[in-house]
VEXLUMLO-554343 format. One record per residue (C-alpha): x, y, z; residue number from 1. Coordinates in steps of 0.02 Angstrom, whole numbers, plus 32768, in hexadecimal, padded with zeros to 4 digits. Example, Ala and Ser with C-alpha at 12.3 -4.5 7.8 and 13.67 -1.06 7.14 Angstrom:
BEGIN
+------+------+------+------+
!    u !    v !    w ! resi !
+------+------+------+------+
! 8267 ! 7F1F ! 8186 !    1 !
! 82AC ! 7FCB ! 8165 !    2 !
+------+------+------+------+
END
This chain:
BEGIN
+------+------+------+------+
!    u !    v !    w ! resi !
+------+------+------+------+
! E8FB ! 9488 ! AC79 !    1 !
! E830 ! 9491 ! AC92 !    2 !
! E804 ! 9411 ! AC31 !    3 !
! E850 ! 9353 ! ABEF !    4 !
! E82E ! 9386 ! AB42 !    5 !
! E8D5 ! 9353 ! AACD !    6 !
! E90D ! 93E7 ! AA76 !    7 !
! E96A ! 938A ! A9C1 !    8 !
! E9BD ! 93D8 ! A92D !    9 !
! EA67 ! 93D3 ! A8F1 !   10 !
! EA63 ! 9481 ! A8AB !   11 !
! EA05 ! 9524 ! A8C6 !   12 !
! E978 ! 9512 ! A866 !   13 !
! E95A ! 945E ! A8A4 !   14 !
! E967 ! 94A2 ! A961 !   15 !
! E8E4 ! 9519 ! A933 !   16 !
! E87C ! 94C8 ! A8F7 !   17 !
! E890 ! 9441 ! A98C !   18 !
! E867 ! 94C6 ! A9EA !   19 !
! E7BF ! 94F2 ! A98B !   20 !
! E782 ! 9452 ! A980 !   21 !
! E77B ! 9443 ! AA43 !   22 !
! E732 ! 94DE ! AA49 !   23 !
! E69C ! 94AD ! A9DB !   24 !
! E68C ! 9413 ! AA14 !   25 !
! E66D ! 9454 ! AADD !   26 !
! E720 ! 93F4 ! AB13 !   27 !
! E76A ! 949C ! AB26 !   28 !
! E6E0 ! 9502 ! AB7D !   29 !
! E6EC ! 95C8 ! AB93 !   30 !
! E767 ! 95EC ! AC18 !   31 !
! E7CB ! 9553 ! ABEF !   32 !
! E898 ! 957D ! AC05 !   33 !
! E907 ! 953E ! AB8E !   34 !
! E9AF ! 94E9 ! ABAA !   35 !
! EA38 ! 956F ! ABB0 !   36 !
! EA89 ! 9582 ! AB11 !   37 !
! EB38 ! 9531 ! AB33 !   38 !
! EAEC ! 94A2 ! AB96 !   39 !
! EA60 ! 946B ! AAED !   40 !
! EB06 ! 9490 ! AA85 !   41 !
! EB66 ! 9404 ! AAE8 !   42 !
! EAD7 ! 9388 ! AAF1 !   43 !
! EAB4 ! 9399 ! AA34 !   44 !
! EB6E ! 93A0 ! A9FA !   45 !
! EB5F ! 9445 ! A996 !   46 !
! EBAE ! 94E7 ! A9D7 !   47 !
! EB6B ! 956F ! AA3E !   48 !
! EB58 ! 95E1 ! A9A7 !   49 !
! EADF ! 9552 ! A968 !   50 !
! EA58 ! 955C ! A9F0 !   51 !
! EA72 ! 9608 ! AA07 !   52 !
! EA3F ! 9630 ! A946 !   53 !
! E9BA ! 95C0 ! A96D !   54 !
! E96E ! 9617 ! A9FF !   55 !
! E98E ! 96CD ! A9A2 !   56 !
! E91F ! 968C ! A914 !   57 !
! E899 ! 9646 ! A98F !   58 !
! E8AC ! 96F2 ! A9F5 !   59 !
! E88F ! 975D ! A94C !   60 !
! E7F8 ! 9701 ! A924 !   61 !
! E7A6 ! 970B ! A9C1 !   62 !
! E7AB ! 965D ! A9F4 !   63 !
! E829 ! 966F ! AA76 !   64 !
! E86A ! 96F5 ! AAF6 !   65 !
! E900 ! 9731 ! AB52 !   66 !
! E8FF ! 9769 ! AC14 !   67 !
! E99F ! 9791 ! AC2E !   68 !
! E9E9 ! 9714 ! ACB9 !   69 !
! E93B ! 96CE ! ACB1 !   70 !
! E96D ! 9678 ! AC1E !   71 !
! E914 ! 9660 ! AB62 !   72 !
! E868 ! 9621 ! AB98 !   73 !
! E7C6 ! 95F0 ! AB1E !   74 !
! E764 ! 969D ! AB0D !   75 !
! E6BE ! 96B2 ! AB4D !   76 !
! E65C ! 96AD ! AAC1 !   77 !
! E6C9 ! 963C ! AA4C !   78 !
! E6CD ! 966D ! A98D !   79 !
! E6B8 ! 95A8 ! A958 !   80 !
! E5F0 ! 95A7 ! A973 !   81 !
! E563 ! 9623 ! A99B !   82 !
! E504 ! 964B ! AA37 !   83 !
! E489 ! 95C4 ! AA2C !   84 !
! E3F8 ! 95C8 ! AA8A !   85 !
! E3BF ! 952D ! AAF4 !   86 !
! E333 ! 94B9 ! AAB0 !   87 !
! E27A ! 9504 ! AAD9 !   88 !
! E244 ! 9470 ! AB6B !   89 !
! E1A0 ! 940E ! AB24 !   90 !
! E0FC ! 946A ! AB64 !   91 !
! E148 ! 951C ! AB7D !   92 !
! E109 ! 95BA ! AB4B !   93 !
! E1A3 ! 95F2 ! AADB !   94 !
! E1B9 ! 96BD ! AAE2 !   95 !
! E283 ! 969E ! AADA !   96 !
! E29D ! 96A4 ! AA24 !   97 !
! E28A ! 976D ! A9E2 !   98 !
! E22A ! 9720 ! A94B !   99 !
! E189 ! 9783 ! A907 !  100 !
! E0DB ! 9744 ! A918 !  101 !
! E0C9 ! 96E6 ! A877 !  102 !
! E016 ! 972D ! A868 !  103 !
! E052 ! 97CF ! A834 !  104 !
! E0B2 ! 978D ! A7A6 !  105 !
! E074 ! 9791 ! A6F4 !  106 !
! E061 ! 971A ! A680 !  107 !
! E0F5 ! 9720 ! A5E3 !  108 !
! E097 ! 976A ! A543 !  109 !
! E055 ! 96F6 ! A4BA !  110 !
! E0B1 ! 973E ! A43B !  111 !
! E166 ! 972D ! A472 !  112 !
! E1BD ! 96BD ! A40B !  113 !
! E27F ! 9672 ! A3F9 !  114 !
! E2E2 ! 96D4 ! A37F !  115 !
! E2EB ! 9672 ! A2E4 !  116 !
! E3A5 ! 9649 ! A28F !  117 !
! E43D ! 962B ! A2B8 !  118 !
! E495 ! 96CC ! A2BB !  119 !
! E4FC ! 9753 ! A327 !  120 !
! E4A7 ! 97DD ! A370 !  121 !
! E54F ! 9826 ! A3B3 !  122 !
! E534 ! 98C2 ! A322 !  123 !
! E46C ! 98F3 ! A385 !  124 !
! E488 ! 9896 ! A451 !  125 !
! E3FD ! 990D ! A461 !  126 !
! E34C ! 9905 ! A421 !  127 !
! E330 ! 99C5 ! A401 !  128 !
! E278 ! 99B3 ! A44B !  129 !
! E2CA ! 997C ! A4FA !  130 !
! E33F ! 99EB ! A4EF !  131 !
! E2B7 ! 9A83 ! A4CB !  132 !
! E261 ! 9A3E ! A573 !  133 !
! E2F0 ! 9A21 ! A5E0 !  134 !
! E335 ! 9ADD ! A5BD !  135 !
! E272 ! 9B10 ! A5E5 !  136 !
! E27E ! 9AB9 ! A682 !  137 !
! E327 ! 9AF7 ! A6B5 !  138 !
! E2E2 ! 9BB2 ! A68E !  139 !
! E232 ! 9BA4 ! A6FA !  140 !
! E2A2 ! 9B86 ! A788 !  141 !
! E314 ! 9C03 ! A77C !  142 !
! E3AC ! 9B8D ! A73A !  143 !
! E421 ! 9BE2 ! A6C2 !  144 !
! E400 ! 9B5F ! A61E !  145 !
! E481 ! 9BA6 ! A594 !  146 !
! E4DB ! 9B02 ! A5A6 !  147 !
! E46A ! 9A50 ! A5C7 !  148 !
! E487 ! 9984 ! A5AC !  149 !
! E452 ! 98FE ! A5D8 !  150 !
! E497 ! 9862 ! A631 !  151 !
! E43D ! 97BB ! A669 !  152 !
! E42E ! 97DB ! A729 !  153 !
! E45C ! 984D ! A7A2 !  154 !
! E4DC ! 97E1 ! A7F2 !  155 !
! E51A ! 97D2 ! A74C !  156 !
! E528 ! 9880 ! A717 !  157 !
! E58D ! 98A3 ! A7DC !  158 !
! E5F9 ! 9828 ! A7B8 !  159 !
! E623 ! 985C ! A718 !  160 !
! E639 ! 9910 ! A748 !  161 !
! E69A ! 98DB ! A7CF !  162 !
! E72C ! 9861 ! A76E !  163 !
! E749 ! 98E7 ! A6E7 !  164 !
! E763 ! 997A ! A773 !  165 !
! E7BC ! 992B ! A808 !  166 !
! E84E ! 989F ! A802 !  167 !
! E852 ! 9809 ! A88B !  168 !
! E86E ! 9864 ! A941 !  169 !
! E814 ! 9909 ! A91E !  170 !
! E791 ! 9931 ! A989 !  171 !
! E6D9 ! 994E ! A981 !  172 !
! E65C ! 99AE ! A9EF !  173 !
! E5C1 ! 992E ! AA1E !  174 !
! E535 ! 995F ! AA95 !  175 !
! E52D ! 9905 ! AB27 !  176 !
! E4BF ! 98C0 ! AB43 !  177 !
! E4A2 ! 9879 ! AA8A !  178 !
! E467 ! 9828 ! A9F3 !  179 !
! E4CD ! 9775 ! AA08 !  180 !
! E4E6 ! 9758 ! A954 !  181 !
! E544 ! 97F3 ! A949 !  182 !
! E595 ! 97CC ! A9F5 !  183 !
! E5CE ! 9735 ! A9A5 !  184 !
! E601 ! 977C ! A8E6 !  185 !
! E684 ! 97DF ! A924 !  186 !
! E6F6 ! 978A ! A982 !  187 !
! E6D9 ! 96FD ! A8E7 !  188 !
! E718 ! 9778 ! A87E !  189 !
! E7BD ! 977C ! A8EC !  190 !
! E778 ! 9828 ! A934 !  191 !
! E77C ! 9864 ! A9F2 !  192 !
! E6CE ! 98A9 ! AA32 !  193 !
! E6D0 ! 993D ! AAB5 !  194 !
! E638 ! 992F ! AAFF !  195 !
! E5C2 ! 99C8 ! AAFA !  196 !
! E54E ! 9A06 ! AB95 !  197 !
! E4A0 ! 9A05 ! AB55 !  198 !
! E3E8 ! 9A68 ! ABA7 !  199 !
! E335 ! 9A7B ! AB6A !  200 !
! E382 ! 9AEE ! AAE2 !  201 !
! E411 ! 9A7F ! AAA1 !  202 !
! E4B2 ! 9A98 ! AAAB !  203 !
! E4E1 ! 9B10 ! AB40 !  204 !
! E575 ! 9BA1 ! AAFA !  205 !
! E5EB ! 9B91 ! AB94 !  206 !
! E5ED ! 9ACA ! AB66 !  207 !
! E608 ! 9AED ! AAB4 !  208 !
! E695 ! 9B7E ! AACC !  209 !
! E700 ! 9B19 ! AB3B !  210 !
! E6E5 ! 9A7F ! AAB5 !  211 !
! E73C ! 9AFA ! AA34 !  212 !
! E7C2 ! 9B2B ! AAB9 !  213 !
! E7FD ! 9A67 ! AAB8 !  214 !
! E809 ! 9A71 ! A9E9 !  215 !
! E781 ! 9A13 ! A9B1 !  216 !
! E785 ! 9A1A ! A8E2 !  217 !
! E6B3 ! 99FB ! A8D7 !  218 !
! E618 ! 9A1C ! A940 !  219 !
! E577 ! 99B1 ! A935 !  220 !
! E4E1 ! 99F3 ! A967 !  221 !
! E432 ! 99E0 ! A95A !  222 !
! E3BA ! 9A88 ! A962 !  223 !
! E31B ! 9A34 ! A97D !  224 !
! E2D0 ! 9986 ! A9B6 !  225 !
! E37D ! 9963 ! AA13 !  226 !
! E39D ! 98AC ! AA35 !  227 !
! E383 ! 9870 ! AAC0 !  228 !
! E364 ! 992B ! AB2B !  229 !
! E2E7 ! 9973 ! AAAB !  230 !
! E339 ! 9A18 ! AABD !  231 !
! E30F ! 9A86 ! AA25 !  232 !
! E387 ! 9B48 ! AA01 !  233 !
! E328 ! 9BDE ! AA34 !  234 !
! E359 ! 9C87 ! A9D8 !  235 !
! E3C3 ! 9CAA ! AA6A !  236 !
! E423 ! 9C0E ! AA70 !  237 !
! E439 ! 9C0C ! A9A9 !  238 !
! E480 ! 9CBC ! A9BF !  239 !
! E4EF ! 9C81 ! AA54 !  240 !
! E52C ! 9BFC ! A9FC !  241 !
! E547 ! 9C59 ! A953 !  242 !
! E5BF ! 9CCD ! A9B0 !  243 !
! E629 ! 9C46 ! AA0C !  244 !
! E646 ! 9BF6 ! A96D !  245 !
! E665 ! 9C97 ! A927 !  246 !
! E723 ! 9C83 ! A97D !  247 !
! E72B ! 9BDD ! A925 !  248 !
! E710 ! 9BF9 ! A84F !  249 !
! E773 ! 9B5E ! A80B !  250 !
! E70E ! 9AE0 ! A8A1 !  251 !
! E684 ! 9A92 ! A83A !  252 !
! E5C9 ! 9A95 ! A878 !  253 !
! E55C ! 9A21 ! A850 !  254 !
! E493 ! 9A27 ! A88A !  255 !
! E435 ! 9984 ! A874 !  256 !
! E395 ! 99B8 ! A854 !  257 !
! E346 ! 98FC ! A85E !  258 !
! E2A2 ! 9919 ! A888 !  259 !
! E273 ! 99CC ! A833 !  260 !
! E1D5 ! 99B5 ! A823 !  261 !
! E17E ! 995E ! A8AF !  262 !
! E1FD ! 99B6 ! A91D !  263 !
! E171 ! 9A23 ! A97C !  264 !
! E1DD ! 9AC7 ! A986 !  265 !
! E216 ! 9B36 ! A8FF !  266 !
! E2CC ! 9B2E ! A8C6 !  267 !
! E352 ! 9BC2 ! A90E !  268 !
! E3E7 ! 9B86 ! A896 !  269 !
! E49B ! 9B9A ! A8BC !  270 !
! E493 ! 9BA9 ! A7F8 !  271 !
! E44C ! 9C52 ! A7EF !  272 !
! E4D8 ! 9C9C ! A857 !  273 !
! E556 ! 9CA5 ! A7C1 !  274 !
! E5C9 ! 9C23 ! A7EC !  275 !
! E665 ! 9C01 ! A78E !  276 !
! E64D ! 9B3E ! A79C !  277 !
! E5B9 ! 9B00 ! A7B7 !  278 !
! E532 ! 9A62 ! A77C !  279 !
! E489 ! 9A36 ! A78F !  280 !
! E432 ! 9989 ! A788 !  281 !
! E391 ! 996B ! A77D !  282 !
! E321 ! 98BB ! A769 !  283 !
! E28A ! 9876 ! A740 !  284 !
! E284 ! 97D1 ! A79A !  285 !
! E22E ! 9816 ! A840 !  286 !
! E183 ! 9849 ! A7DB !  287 !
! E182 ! 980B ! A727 !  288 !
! E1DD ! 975C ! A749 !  289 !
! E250 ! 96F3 ! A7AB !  290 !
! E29F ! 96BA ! A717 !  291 !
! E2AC ! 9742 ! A6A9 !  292 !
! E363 ! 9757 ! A6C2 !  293 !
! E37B ! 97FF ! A66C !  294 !
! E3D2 ! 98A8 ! A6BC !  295 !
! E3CE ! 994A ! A6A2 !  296 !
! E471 ! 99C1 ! A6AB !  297 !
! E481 ! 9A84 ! A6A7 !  298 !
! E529 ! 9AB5 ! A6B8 !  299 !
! E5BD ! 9B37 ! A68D !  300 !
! E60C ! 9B17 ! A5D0 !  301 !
! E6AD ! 9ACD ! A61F !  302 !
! E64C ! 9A54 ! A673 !  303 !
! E5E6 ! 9A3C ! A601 !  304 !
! E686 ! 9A06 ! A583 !  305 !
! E6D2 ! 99A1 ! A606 !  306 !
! E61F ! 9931 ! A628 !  307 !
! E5E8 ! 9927 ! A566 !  308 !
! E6AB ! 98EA ! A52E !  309 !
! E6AE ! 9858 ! A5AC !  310 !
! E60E ! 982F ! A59D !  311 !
! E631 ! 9822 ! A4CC !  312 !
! E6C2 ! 97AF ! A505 !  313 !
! E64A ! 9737 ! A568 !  314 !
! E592 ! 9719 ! A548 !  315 !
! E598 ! 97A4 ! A4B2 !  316 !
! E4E0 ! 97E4 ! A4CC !  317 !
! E43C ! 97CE ! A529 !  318 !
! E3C6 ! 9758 ! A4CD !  319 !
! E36B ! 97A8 ! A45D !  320 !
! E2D1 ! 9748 ! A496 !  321 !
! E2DB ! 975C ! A558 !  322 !
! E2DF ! 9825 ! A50B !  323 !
! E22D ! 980F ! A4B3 !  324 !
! E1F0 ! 97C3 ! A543 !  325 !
! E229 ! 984A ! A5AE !  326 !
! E1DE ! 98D2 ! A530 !  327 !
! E14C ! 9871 ! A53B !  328 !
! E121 ! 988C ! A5D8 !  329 !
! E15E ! 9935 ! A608 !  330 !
! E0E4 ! 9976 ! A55C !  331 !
! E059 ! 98EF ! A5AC !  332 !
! DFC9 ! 995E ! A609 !  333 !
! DF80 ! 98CD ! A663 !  334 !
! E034 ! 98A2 ! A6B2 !  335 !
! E05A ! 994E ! A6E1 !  336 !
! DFBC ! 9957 ! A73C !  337 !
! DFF3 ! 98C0 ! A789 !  338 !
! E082 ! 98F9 ! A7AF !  339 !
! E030 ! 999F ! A80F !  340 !
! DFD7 ! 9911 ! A860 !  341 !
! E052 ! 98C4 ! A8AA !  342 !
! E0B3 ! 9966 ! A8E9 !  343 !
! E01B ! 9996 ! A952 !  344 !
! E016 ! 98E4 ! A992 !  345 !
! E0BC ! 98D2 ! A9B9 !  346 !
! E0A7 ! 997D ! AA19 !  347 !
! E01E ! 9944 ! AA64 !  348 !
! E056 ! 98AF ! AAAE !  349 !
! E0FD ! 98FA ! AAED !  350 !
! E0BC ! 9980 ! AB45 !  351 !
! E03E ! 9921 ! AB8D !  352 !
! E0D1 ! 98A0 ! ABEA !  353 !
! E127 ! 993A ! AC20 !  354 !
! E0A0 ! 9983 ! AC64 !  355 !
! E066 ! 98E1 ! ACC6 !  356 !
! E113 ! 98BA ! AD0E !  357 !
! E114 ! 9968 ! AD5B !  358 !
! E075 ! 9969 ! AD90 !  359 !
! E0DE ! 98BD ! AE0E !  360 !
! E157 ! 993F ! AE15 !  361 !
! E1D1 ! 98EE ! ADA6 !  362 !
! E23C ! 9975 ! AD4B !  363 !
! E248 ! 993A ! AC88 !  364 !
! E28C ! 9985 ! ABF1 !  365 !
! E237 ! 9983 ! AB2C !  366 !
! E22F ! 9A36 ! AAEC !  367 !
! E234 ! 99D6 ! AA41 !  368 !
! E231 ! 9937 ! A9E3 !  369 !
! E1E2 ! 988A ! A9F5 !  370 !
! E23A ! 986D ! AAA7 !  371 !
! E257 ! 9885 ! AB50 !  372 !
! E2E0 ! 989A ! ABCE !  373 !
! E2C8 ! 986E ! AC7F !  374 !
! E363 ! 9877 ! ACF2 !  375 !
! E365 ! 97F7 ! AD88 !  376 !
! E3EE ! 97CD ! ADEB !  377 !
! E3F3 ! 9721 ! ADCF !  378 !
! E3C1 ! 96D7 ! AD1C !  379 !
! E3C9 ! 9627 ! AD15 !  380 !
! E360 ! 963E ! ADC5 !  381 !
! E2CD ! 96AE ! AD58 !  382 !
! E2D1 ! 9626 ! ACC8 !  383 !
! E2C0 ! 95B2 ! AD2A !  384 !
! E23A ! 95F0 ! ADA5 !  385 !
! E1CE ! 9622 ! AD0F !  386 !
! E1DB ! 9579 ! ACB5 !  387 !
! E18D ! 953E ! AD4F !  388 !
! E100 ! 95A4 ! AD21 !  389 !
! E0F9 ! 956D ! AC6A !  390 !
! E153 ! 9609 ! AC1D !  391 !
! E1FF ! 95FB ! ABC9 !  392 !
! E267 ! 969C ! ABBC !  393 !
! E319 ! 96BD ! AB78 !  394 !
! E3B8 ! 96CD ! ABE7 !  395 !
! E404 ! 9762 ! ABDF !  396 !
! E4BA ! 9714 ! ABE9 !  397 !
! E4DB ! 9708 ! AB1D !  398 !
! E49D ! 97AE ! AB0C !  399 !
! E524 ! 97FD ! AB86 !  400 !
! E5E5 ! 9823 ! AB60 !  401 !
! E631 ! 986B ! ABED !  402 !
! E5D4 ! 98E0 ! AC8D !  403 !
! E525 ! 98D0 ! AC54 !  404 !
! E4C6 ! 98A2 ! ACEB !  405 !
! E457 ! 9801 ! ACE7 !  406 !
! E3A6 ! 97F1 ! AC8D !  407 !
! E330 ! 9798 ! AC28 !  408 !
! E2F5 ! 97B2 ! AB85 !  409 !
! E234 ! 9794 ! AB57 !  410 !
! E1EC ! 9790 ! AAB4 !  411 !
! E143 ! 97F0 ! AAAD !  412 !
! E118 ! 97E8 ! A9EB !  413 !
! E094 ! 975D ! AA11 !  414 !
! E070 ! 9776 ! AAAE !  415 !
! DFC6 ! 979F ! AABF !  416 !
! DF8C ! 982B ! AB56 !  417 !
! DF26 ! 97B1 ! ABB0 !  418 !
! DFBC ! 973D ! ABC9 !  419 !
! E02E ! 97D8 ! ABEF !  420 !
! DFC2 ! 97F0 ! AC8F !  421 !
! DFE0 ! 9736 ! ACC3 !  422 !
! E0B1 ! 9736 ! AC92 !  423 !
! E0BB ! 97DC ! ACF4 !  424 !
! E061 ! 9790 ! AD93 !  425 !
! E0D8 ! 96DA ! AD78 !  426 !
! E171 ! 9767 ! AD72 !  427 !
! E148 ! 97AD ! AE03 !  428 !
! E11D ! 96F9 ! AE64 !  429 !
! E1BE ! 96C7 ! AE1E !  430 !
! E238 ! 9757 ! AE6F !  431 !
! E1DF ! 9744 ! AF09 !  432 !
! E1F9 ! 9690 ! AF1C !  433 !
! E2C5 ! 96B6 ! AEFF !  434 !
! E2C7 ! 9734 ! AF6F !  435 !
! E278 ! 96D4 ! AFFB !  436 !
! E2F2 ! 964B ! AFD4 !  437 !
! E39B ! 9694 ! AF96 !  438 !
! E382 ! 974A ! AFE6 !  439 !
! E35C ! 9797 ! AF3C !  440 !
+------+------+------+------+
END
């Protein structure tokens, strides 16, 4: 065994959740091998058929894995906790967190008040004025918007959609590299990711195609403002991916549409392409509020059914008051024109770091969003190298699942052009001082 970490438990459950508390607590690091099932079953006194329902219920929520003669192992990206990122160092330009410049955000009407009484609002979850604006939305786009609902976040609304279609073991096309929330929902759902090739126009077809060849029962995409690549679906590539789903009608496709409209580049929808199963989320928290935790969801009526009747099981509805302050702001003029604001800024200020870095010659990618993606062969190397130069940038290591090459992820929302000329130049100073000293 890896580690001295004491597995305990004198029945399944208690194993497993032996297991999961040295998980979370860092005893049992990724990678760590477990005993072999008869040997735990002879130190703990219980029988083999113990520890091995113990590791099948760690495998089918993700915590664990199998490797044949390898062993059972703790996965990669355990389902106990998410990918947290490390503590910003004291002093340090911070461009590592994907977060909006809080500038652009407008203020929450006057007006909006808390729903008064004590009552259900299970018989209307929906304020009819939101729901008027969110099918308007869904329509400008392109979206089909016969069926709509709401949910409280994105993550929320995936990982609802996802536990009322697929059952523990399933599988779920992710792109890769990804958003690590999502990287980490799944496998906490007691799902298996298959990790997607991604490009400057999302998700490439001949990644996607073989994804459905291994059975995956759900695809998760993003068609614009990819996290952490930026890569956004041209008409071609919506068309290219349309038709390799086309083989797959009962695999459920689901866009997030996080960042619609700050995004930068218009919106080629897998939605429009008369899928059999499909969903599509869409937020408010990247331009009218971090904490405005209200979604957006367009989807077929059986999906539809499926999200609304566990969602009536759990929270029941959306408050009624983060609603009004939603309509608020989407009928407000002055945050709209904000909001136009801060797309062109965000633009702006992206293109502006892409353009610098190759101007060092440093190939980047941001065709979208309020980020960048540089690769470089070694990260912690990069991070490192640009701290020195009072710049911290995210690791691109809990943003990969399986052959994604190396990069780093930079935030550009407030980064301001005169400072992308400066990072650009520390970039390049900072690849040329590893590849004098490690060979590249």
């Amino acid at each position: 065994m890896a580690t001295q970490y004491e597995i305990s438990g004198t029945n399944a459950k208690g194993i497993a959740a032996s297991v999961e508390r040295g998980v979370a607590d860092g005893a049992l690091p990724p990678g760590s091998a477990l005993p072999p099932v008869r040997g735990l079953a002879d130190r703990l006194g219980v029988s083999p058929g113990t520890v091995a329902a113990a590791y099948k219920e760690l495998r089918g929520r993700g915590i664990v894995l199998t490797r044949g003669r390898g062993g059972t192992v703790v996965a990669e990206a355990p389902a106990v906790a998410s990918r947290r990122p490390p503590k910003v160092p004291a002093g340090l330009r911070d461009l590592s967190g994907g977060h909006p410049d809080v500038a652009f955000l407008p203020d929450v009407p006057s007006y909006v008040r808390v729903i008064p009484g004590a009552r259900s609002h299970r018989s209307t979850p929906r304020l009819p004025r939101l729901e008027e604006l969110t099918r308007a939305w869904y329509e400008r786009d392109g979206v089909p918007s016969g069926q709509v609902t709401f949910a409280h976040s994105a993550l929320d609304c995936v990982a609802r959609l996802l536990s009322v279609e697929l059952r523990p073991g399933d599988t779920v096309a992710m792109e890769d590299p990804g958003y690590h929330h999502l990287l980490d929902l799944v496998p906490a759902l007691g799902l298996r990711s298959v990790p997607v090739a991604v490009d400057d126009e999302g998700m490439r077809p001949d990644a996607l195609r073989a994804a459905l060849r291994a059975g995956v029962r759900a695809v998760i995409c993003s068609p614009r403002s990819q996290n952490p690549f930026g890569g956004c679906f041209s008409a071609r590539r919506r068309d290219d991916l349309v038709e390799v789903l086309a083989a797959a009608p009962d695999v459920l496709v689901i866009e997030n549409d996080h960042a619609a409209e700050i995004a930068g580049a218009p919106l080629h929808s897998l939605t429009a392409g008369g899928l059999a199963r499909w969903a599509q989320v869409r937020t408010v928290t990247k331009y009218l509020g971090t904490d405005l935790r209200w979604a957006a969801l367009a989807c077929d009526a059986t999906t539809l059914a499926r999200h609304d009747g566990r969602l009536l099981l759990t929270s029941g509805w959306v408050s009624h008051s983060l609603q009004e302050t939603v309509v608020g702001l989407l009928a407000d003029p002055a945050a709209q024109e904000l909001v136009g604001r801060a797309r062109a800024a965000y633009a702006l200020r992206r293109e502006t770091l892409l353009r610098e870095l190759a101007r060092h010659g440093i190939a980047a990618h941001g065709a979208s969003g309020l980020n960048v993606w540089v690769p470089v062969r070694d990260e912690a190397g990069v991070v490192n190298g640009l701290r020195t130069h009072g710049w911290w940038v995210a690791a691109g290591a809990r943003f990969r699942l399986g052959g994604a090459a190396a990069g780093v992820r930079i935030t550009t929302a407030d980064l301001l052009p005169e400072e992308a000329v400066r990072l650009a130049s520390d970039f390049a100073e900072t690849l040329g001082e590893r590849e004098a000293t490690y060979g590249g």
